[in-house]
Each structure stands twice: as C-alpha cells, then as structure tokens.
C-alpha positions in Angstrom: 47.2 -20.2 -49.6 48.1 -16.8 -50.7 50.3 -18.2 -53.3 47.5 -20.2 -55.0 45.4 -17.0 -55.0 48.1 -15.2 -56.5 48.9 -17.8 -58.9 45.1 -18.0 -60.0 45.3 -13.8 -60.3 47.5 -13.9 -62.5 46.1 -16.7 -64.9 43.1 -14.8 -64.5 44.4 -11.2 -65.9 46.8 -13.1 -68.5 43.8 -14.9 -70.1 41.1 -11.9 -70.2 43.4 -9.8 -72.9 42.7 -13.2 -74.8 39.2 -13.5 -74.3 38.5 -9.9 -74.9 40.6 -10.6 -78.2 38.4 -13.5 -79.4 34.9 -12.0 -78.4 35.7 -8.3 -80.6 33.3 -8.1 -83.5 35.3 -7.6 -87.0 33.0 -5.5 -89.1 33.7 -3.0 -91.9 31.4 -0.1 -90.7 30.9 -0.2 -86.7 28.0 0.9 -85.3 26.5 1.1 -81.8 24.8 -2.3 -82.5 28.2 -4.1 -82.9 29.6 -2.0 -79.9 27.0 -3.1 -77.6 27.4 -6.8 -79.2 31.1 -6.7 -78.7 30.3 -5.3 -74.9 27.6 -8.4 -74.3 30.2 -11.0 -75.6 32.7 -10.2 -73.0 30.2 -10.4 -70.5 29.2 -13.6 -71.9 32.7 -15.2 -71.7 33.3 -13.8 -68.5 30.1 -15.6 -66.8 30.3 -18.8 -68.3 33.9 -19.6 -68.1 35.9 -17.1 -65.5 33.1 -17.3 -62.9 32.5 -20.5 -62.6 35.9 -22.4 -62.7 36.2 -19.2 -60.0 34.2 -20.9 -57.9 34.7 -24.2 -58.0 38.4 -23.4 -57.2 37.2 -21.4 -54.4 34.7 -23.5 -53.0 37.0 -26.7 -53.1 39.9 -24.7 -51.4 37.4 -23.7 -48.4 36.5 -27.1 -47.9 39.8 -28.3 -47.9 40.6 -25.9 -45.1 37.6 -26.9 -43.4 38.4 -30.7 -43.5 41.9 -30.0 -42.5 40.7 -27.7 -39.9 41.0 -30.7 -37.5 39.2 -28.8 -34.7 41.1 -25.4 -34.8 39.1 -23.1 -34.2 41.3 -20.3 -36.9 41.1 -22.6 -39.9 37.5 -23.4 -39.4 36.4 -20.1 -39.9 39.3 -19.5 -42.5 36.9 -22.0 -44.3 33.6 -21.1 -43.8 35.0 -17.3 -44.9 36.2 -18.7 -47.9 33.1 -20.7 -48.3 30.8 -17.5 -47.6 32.1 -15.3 -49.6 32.6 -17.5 -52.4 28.8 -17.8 -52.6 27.8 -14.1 -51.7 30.4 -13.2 -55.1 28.7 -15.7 -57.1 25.5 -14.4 -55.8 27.2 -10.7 -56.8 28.6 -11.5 -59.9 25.3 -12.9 -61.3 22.9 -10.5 -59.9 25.1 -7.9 -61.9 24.9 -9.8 -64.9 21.2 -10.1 -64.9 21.0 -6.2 -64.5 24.0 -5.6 -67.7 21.8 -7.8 -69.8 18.4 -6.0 -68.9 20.1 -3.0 -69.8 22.1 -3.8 -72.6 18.5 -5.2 -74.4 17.2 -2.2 -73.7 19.7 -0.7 -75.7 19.0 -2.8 -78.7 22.1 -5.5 -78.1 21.7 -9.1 -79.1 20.2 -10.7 -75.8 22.9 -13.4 -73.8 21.7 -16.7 -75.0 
C-alpha cells in the first residue's frame, strides 16, 4: 500500500513541473492580467486532471481494502479511512477552488470555464 502511494507521489510531483510548463502565458509585455491568467490556469489543470484521477485511484484502492477486508476488523476501517478522507479532500480541494476563483475574478482574471 505505501508503495503505490509513493509511487503515485512521485508521478504526481514529476508531472506538475510539466503542467505548470504548458499552462505559462507567453506574452511580450506581462502584466498583472496575464499573471493572474497564468495563476488561474494552473489551478485549472490542477482540478480537472490531478484531482480527479486522485480520487478515483483513492477511492478504488479503499474499496479494494474494504472487499478484501474479509471480516478483519483493521482492514475494514483501513478502508473506510481511506474512503473518508478521500471524500472530505475532494470536498477540501474544491471548496478551495471555488474560493481562488471568487477571488481571482475579483481581481480582474479570466473566470475558470
């Protein structure tokens, strides 16, 4: 289990250099506009493609636990842990990018389709 995690960790910090990379806005004369556009991009990669497959990876392994559990009382809870807190992050990680967005628009960025 901890190897899969740390597997997935470091798939996960190899490929956000890359996104980063791919979201930066070229322009000739930056201003704050294309700063905050750069800023909402990332954000933008980061909830619809690292979060998600996050938690589908998550989710499945707690229910795998949980239907291996086979009545053990340790690896039932292992699963609804995983389970849990794979819903209260999702729950985190969204809330937070509702309140970025909100305040990003107030700053005059372009607003996360």
């Amino acid at each position: 289990m901890k190897k899969i995690l740390l597997a997935f960790s470091a798939f996960t910090l190899l490929m956000i250099p890359g996104l980063i990379l791919a979201a930066i806005v070229t322009c000739d004369v930056c201003t704050l506009g294309d700063f905050l556009t750069t800023i909402n991009n990332v954000i933008t990669l980061i909830v619809r493609y690292i979060i998600p497959s996050a938690a589908v990876l998550f989710l499945t392994i707690g229910g795998i636990v949980l239907l291996i559990s086979g009545g053990k009382p340790e690896l039932k809870s292992l699963g609804k842990k995983i389970l849990v807190s794979t819903v209260i992050g999702m729950a985190l990680a969204y809330g937070a990018w509702v309140i970025i967005s909100f305040i990003l628009s107030t700053l005059g960025a372009a607003p996360i389709p």
